[in-house]
NULOPA-399398 format. One line per field, with one value per residue: residue in one letter; residue number from 1; x negated, y negated, z negated of N, C-alpha, C in turn. Coordinates in pm, whole numbers, plus 50000, padded with zeros to 5 digits. Example, Ala and Ser with C-alpha at 12.3 -4.5 7.8 and 13.67 -1.06 7.14 Angstrom:
2
resn: A, S .
resi: 1, 2 .
n.east: 48681, 48715 .
n.north: 50569, 50225 .
n.up: 49220, 49292 .
ca.east: 48770, 48633 .
ca.north: 50450, 50106 .
ca.up: 49220, 49286 .
c.east: 48680, 48710 .
c.north: 50330, 49997 .
c.up: 49220, 49213 .
END
This chain:
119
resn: X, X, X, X, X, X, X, X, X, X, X, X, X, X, X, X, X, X, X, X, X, X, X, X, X, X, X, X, X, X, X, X, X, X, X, X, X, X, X, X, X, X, X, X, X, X, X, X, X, X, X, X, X, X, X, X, X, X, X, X, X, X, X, X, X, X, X, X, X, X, X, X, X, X, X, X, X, X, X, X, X, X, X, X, X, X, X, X, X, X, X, X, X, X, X, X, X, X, X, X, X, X, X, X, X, X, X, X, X, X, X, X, X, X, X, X, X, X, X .
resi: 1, 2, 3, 4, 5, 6, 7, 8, 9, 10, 11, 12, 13, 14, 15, 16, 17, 18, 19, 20, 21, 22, 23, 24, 25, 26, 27, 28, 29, 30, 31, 32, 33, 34, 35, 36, 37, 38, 39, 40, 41, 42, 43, 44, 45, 46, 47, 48, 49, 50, 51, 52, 53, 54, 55, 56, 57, 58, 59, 60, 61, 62, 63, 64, 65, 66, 67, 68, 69, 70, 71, 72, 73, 74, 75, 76, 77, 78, 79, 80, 81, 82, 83, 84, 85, 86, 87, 88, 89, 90, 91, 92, 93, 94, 95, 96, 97, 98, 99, 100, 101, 102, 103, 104, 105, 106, 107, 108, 109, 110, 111, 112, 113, 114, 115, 116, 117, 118, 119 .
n.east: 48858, 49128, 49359, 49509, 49294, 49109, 49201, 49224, 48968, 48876, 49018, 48954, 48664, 48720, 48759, 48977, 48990, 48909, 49162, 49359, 49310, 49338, 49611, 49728, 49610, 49740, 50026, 49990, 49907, 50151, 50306, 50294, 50318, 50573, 50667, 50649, 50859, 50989, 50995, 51095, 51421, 51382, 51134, 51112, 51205, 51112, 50852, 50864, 51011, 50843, 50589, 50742, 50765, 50471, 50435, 50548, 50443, 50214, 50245, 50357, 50136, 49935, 50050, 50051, 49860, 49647, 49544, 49227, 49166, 49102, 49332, 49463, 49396, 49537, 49782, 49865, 49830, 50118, 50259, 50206, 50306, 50616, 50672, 50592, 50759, 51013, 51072, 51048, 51256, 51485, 51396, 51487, 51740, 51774, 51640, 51366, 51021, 50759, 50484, 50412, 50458, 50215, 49991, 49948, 49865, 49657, 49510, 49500, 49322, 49096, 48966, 48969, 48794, 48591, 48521, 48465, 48228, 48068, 47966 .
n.north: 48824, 48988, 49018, 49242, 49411, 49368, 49389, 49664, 49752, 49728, 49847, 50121, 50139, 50128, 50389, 50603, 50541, 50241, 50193, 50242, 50086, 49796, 49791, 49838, 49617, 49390, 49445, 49423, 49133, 49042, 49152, 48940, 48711, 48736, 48780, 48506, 48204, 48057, 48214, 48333, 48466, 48684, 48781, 48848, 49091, 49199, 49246, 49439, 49676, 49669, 49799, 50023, 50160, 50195, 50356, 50593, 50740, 50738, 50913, 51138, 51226, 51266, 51523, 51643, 52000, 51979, 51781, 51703, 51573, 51674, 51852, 51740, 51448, 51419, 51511, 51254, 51087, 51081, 51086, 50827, 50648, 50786, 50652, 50352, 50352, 50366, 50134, 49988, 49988, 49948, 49640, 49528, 49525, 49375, 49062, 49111, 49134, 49133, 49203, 49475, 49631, 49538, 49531, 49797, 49847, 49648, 49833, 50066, 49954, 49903, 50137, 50264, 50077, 50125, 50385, 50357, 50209, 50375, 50547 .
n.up: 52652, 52537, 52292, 52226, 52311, 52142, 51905, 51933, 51988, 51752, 51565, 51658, 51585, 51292, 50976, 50866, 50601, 50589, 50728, 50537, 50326, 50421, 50501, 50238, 50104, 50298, 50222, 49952, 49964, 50054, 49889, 49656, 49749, 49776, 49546, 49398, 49335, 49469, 49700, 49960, 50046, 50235, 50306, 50041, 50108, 50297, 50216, 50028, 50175, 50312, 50099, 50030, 50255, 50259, 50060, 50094, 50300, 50213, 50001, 50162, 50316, 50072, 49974, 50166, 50256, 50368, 50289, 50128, 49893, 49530, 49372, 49141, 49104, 49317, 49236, 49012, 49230, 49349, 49163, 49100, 49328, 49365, 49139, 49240, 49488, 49366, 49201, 49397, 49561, 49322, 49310, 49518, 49497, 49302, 49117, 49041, 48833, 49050, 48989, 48815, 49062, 49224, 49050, 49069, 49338, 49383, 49215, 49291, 49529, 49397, 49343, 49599, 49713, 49570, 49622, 49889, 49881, 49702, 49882 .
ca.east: 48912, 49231, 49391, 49538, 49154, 49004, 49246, 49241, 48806, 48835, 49063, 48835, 48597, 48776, 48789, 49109, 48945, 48929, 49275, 49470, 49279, 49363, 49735, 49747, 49583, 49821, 50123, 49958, 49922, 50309, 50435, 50210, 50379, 50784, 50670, 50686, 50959, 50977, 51004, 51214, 51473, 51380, 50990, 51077, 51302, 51011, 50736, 50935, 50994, 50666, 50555, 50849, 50732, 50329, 50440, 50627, 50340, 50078, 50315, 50339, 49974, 49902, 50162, 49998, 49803, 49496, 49460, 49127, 49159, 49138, 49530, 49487, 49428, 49663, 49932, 49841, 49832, 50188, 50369, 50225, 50355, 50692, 50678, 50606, 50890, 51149, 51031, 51066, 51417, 51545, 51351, 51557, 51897, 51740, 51547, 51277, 50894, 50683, 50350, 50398, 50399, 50111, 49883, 49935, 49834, 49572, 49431, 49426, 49218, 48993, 48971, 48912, 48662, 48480, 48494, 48359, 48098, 47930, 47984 .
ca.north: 48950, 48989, 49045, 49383, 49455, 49338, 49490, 49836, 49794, 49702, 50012, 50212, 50156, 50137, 50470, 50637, 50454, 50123, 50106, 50224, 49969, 49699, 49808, 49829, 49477, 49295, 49527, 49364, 49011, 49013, 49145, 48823, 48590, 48728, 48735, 48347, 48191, 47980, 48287, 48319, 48657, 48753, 48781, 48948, 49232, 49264, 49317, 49505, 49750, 49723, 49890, 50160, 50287, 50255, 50438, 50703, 50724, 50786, 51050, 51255, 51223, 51339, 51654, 51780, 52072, 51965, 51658, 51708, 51532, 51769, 51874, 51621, 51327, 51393, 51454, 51119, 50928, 51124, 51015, 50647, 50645, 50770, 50517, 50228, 50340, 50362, 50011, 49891, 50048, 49871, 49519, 49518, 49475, 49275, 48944, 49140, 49064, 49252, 49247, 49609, 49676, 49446, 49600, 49925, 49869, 49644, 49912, 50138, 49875, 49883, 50260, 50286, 50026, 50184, 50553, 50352, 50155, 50489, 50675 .
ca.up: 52602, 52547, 52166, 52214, 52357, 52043, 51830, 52000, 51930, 51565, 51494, 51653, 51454, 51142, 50911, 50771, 50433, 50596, 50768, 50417, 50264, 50497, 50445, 50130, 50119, 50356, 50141, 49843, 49955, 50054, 49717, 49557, 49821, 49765, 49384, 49394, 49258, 49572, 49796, 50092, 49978, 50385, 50318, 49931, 50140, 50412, 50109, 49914, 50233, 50326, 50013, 50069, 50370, 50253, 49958, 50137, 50396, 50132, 49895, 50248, 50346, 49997, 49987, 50306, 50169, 50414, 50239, 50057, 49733, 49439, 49333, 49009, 49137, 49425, 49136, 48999, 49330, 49431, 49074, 49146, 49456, 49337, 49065, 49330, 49498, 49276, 49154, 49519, 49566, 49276, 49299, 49650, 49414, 49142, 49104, 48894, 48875, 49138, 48902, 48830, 49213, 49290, 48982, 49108, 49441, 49330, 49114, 49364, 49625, 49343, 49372, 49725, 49729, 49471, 49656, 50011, 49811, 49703, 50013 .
c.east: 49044, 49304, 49391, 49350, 49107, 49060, 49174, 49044, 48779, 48935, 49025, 48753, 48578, 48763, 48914, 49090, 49012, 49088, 49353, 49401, 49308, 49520, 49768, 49686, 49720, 49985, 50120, 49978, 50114, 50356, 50411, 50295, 50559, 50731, 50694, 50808, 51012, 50993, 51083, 51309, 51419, 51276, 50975, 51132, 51180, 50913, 50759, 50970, 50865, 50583, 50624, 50744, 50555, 50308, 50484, 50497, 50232, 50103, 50264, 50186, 49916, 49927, 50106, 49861, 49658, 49412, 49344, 49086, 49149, 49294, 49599, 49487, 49540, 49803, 49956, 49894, 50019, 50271, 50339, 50336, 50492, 50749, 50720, 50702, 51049, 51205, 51104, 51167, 51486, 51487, 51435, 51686, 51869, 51639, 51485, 51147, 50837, 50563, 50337, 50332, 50277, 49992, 49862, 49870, 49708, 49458, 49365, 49343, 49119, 48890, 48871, 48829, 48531, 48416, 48392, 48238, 47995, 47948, 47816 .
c.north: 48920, 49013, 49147, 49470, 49472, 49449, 49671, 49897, 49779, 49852, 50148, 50271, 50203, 50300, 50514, 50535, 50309, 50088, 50129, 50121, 49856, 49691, 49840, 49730, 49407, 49331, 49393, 49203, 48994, 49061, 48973, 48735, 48594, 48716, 48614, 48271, 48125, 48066, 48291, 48485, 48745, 48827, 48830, 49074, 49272, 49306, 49435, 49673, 49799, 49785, 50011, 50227, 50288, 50359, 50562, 50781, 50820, 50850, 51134, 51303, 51341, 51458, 51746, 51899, 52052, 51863, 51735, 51694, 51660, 51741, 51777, 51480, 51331, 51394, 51324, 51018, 50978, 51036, 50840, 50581, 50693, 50634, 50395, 50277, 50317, 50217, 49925, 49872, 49944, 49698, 49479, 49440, 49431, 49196, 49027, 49091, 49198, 49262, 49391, 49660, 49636, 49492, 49724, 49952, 49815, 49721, 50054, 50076, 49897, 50006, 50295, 50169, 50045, 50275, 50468, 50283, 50280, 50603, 50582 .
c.up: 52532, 52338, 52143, 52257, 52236, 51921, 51872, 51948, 51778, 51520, 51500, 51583, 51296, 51125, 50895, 50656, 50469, 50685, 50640, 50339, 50294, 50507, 50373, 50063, 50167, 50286, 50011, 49839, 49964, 49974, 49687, 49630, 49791, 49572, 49318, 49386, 49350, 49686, 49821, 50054, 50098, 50347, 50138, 50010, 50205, 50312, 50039, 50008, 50296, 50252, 50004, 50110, 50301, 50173, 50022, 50245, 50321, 50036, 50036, 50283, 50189, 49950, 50069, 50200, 50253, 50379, 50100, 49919, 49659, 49357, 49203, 49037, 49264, 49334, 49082, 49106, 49344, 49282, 49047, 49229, 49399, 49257, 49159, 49390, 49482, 49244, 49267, 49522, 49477, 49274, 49449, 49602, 49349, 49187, 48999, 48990, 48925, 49096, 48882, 48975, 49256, 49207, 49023, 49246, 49473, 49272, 49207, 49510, 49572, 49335, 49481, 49729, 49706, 49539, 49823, 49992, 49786, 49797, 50085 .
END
């Protein structure tokens, strides 16, 4: 079986839950890796956009008025999600520390783990 095979059956499977979790994991591990003082600037720009767009991704998702959440925590997740953006935007032009970004995204893994644990 082929990769794209295997892939194509594991996403299947997967949830909405379990693929933003799984990209907002692999998001997460690549802040932690450009965070390193030792990091390549290529592989801080690619993390650092890679949280962009997840952020931008998961403001719109939450904006849509069919998304489900109740309107409070969607204000919450939407001024995170600005936040992590803004953050990103400027950590692009500055050697700053990506801990902020990486707790936040962290915090919300911890979130959604929680919500598919008692589902």
């Amino acid at each position: 079986m082929s990769y794209a095979a295997y892939a194509s059956v594991q996403n299947a499977s997967e949830t909405p839950r379990d693929l933003e979790i799984r990209a907002i994991s692999h998001i997460t591990h690549q802040l932690v890796e450009a965070n390193k003082p030792e990091a390549e600037p290529i592989n801080r720009a690619r993390a650092l956009n890679g949280n962009l767009r997840l952020w931008s991704m998961l403001v719109q998702d939450l904006s849509d008025p069919a998304n489900a959440l109740p309107d409070a925590i969607k204000g919450r997740y939407i001024s995170l999600g600005l936040f992590a953006r803004r953050v990103s935007l400027n950590a692009l032009t500055a050697q700053s520390d990506l801990s902020a970004l990486i707790r936040i995204n962290t915090d919300v893994l911890d979130a959604l783990n929680q919500q598919r644990q008692a589902a």
